[in-house]
N, C-alpha and C positions, 0 to 999 in steps of 0.2 A: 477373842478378836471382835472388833466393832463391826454393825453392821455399815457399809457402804450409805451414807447420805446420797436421798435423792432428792434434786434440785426441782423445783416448779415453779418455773416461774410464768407470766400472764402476756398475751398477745396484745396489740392494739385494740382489738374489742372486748380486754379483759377476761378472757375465755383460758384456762389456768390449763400448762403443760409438764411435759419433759423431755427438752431439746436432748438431752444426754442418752436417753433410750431410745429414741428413731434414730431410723435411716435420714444420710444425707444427700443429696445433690450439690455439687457446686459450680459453679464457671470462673473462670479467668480470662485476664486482658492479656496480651501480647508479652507482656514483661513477667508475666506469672502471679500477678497481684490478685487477690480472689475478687471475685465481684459481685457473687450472690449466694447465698448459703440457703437452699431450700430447704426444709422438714416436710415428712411427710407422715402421717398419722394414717391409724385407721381408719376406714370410714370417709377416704379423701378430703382429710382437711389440710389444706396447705399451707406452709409457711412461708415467709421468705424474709431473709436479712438483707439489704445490701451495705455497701462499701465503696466510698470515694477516696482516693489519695492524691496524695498533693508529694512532686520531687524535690529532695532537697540537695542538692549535689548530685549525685551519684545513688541516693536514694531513695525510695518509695516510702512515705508515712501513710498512716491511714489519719484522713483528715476528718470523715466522718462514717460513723454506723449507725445503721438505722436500726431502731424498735422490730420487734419481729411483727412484721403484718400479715394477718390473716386474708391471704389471696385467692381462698376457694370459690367466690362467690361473685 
């Protein structure tokens, strides 16, 4: 059996992780669309993704996602 890949990828200040192994945080708007995806690391380093959408009838697109930025500091 294969081992499980693990993904790393790099924050805005380049600083190289694993969104897939932490805990998350999230929030939502009113309609249940997410709007921030936190990470949290050891050693309190913070992450944060967010999320813009835009309605198109009847439903919610996500219009933009943001780079993960390192917001510990």
């Amino acid at each position: 059996m294969a081992s499980p890949v693990r993904v790393v990828i790099k924050d805005n200040e380049g600083k190289p992780f694993d969104p897939d192994s932490l805990p998350h945080a999230y929030t939502y708007d009113a309609n249940g669309n997410k709007l921030t995806d936190t990470c949290i690391e050891q050693g309190a380093i913070v992450r944060v993704k967010t999320y813009t959408y835009v309605q198109v009838g009847t439903a919610w697109l996500v219009e933009t996602e943001s780079a993960w930025v390192n917001a510990s500091e």
